[in-house]
N, C-alpha and C positions, 0 to 999 in steps of 0.2 A: 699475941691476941688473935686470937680462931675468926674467922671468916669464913664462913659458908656460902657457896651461891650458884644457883642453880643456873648456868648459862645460859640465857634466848639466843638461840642462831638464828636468824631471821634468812633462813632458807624458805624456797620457793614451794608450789604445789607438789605432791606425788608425780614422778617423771612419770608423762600417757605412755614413754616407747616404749611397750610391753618387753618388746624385742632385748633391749637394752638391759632393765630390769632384770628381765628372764636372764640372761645370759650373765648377766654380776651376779645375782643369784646361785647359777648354777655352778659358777666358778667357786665361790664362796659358801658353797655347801659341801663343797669336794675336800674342803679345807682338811677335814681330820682325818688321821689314821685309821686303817681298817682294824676292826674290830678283834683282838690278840695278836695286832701289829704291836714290837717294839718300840718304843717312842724313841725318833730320831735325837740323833746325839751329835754334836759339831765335833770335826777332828781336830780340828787346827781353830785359830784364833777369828772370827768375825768381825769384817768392817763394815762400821759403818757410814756412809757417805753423806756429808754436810754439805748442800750446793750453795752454801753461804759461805762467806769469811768469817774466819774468828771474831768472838767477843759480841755477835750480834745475839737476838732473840731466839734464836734456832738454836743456837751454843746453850741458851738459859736451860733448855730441856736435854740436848744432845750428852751432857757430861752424866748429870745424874743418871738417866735413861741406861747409858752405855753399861756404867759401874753396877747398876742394880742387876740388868740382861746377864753380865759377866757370872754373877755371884749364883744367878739360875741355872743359868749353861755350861758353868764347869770350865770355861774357857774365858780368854780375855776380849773384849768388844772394845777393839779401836776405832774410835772416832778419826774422818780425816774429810778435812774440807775442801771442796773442790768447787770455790764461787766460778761464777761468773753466766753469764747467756742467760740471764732470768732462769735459774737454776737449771738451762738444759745441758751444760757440763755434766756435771755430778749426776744428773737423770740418766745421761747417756753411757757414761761409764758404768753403773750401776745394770741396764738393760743390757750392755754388751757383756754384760761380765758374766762368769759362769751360774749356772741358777741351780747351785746346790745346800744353799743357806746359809752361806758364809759371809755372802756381802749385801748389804741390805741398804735403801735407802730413804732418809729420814724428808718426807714429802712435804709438799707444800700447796699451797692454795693456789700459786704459779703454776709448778710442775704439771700436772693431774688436770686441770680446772681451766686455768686463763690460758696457760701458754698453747692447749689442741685448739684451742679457739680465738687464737691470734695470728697462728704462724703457723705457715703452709709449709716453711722451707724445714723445721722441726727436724730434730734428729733421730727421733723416738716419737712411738706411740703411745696412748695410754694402753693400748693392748696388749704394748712390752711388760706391764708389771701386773704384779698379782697380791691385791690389797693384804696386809697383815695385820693391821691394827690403826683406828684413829686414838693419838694422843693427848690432842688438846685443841680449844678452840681459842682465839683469842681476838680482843677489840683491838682498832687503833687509833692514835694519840693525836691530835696536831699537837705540836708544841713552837715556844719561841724563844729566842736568845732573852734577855737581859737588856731592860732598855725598849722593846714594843710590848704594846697592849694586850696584857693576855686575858681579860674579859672577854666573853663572847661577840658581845656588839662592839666592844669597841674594837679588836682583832676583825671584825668583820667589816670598818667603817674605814679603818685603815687599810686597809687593801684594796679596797674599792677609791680612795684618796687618793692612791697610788698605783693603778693599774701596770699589772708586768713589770715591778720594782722592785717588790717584794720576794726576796728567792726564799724558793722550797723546795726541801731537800723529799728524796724519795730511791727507791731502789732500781729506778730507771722504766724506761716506757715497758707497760704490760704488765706491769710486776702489779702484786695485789695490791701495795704502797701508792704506787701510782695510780690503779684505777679508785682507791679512796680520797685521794686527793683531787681526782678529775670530778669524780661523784659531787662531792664540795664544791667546787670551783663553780661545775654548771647550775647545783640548786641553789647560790648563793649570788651566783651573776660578780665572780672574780674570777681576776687573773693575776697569775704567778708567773715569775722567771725560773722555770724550773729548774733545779739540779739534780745529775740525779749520781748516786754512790752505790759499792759495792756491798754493804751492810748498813743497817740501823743504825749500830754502833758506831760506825765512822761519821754518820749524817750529825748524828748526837752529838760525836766529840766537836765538828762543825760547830753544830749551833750551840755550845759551850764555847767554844772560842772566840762568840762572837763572829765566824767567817759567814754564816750561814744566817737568813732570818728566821727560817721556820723551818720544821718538817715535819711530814708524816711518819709515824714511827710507832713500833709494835708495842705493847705493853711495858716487857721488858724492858727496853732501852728508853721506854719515855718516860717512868717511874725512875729509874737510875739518873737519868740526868737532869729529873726534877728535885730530886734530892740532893744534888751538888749546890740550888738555887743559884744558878747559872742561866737556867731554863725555866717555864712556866709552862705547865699545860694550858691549854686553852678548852679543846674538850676532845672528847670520847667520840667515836664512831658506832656507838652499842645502841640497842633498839630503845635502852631506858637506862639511867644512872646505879651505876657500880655499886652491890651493898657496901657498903664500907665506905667509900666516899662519898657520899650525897651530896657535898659541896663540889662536884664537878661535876658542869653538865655535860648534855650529849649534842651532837649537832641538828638532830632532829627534833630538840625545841627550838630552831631558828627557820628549819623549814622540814615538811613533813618526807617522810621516805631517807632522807642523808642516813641510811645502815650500811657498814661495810665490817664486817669480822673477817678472819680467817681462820686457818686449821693448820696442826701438824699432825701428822701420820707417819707411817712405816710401810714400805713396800719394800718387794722382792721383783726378783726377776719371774716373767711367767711360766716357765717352767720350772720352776723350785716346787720340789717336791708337795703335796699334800700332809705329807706329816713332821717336812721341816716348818712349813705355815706355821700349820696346831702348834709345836712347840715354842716358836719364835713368840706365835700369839701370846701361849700362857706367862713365858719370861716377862713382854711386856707387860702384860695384866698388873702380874704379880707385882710389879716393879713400883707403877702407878696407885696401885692399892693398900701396897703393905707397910706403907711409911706416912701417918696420916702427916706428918710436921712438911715434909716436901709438899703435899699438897696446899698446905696453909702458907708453906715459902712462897713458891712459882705462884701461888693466887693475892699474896701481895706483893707479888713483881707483875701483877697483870697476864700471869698466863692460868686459863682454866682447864685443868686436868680432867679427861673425858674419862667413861668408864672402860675405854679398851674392849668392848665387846667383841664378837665372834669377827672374823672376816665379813661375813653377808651384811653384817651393822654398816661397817664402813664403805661397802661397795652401795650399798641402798644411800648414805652419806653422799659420795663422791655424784651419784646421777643428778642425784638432788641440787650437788653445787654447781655443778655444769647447767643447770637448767637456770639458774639461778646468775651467773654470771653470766649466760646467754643476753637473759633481760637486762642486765646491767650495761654490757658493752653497750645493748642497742641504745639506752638511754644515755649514755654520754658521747653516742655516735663514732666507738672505735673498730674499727674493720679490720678482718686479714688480711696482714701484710704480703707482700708478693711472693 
């Protein structure tokens, strides 16, 4: 069954730093090859880097993604995951690594977005990579075990019954998981015992097992473990209800502003050539575009396939979320760490 749907990202204003702008811009207009330049060709095989653990919502898109790039670029595109540090493992390997198009990495709303703007001690810059593609955008889930109330009100009346009893699961402080959870917590006036895990997937199998009460959890993994009915969704973090589901709400009919989405992307190292970019670009394009039924999969697994535009789309993207998570931290009051 086709489901269509045109995704609201409830990003913030047009970034004023001209400067900023300018300069993603400029970076991202360089993207293509010069004009009877040969289009860049991979020698060897491409990785690419997953700063998650397996089986999570990163994995949902990283496998298709990989195989379809493969099939454009003549070469193989291994995937290899490298969790851990609120994705600045895998970020950092990926920045250090050579920047000749061979090893790319599969970004995130952390990487790029929360983590410059929580952590001073950072391994990497966002000036280390040089945007290639945004991939998809996507909501996320609260859900519960089996056995708590997964009504709105009444998920919201029970936690409040139970101050700091209630655990929920998330992908540890900073991570986009948790600052949607925090978001929650403060417009809703609850509190949680937090937990926090190395993927989605693992928080899920949790609260399948019953170990866990709740968590915040991507698209992906909270449609999957709602479908074991083991789990119940309670609702959505999206600016207005899911076509297709309209029997689940969002948390922002219980109080106004509760939006949190996030994004997945592709970046390179920042010196990777301008006409390994273009080509990297067109692979993913193509990849995204030319199989409508993967689109219709990953959009009822809760992930929305973006149109892979030019580099400058995604760099114009990226200032936008920064400015946008700026306003966010300050409203749930989280600061740079030391």
């Amino acid at each position: 069954m086709a489901r269509r749907m045109a995704m609201t990202h409830p990003i913030g204003r047009a970034l004023p730093r001209r400067r900023a702008v300018g300069a993603a811009l400029g970076l991202a207009l360089a993207g293509g090859p010069a004009r009877g330049a040969a289009p860049w060709q991979p020698l060897r095989p491409v990785t690419l880097v997953v700063p998650y653990a397996a089986g999570g919502t990163a994995d949902t898109l990283a496998r298709p993604l990989a195989e379809g790039m493969a099939q454009r670029l003549g070469v193989p595109v291994v995937v290899e995951n490298r969790p851990g540090a609120q994705t600045a493992i895998g970020a950092e390997a990926v920045a250090r690594g050579p920047a000749d198009g061979h090893r790319l990495l599969l970004s995130a709303t952390a990487t790029l977005t929360v983590n410059p703007l929580l952590r001073r001690d950072l391994p990497y810059r966002a000036e280390d990579f040089a945007p290639v593609a945004l991939l998809a955008t996507l909501p996320y889930a609260v859900a519960v075990r089996d056995g708590l109330p997964a009504a709105l009100p009444d998920f919201i009346a029970h936690v409040r019954a139970f101050p700091g009893r209630v655990s929920l699961g998330h992908l540890g402080p900073g991570s986009s998981l948790h600052l949607a959870g925090a978001l929650i917590a403060a417009g809703l006036g609850l509190a949680f015992n937090e937990v926090a895990y190395r993927s989605d997937g693992l928080a899920a199998n949790d609260l399948m097992a019953g170990i866990l009460d709740a968590a915040v959890l991507g698209g992906p993994a909270a449609l999957a473990a709602a479908r074991t009915g083991r789990a119940h969704l309670v609702a959505w973090t999206a600016a207005a209800r899911l076509p297709g589901r309209p029997e689940e709400p969002v948390f922002a009919e219980a109080a106004p502003g509760l939006v949190a989405t996030g994004w997945l992307g592709l970046h390179a190292p920042a010196a990777t050539p301008p006409a390994a970019i273009a080509r990297l670009n067109a692979a993913a394009a193509g990849t995204l575009h030319a199989d409508p039924l993967l689109r219709e999969r990953l959009q009822d697994q809760g992930l929305f396939l973006a149109e892979a535009g030019p580099p400058a789309a995604f760099a114009a993207h990226l200032a936008q979320e920064r400015e946008r998570l700026a306003a966010l931290l300050a409203r749930i009051g989280l600061r740079p760490g030391p």
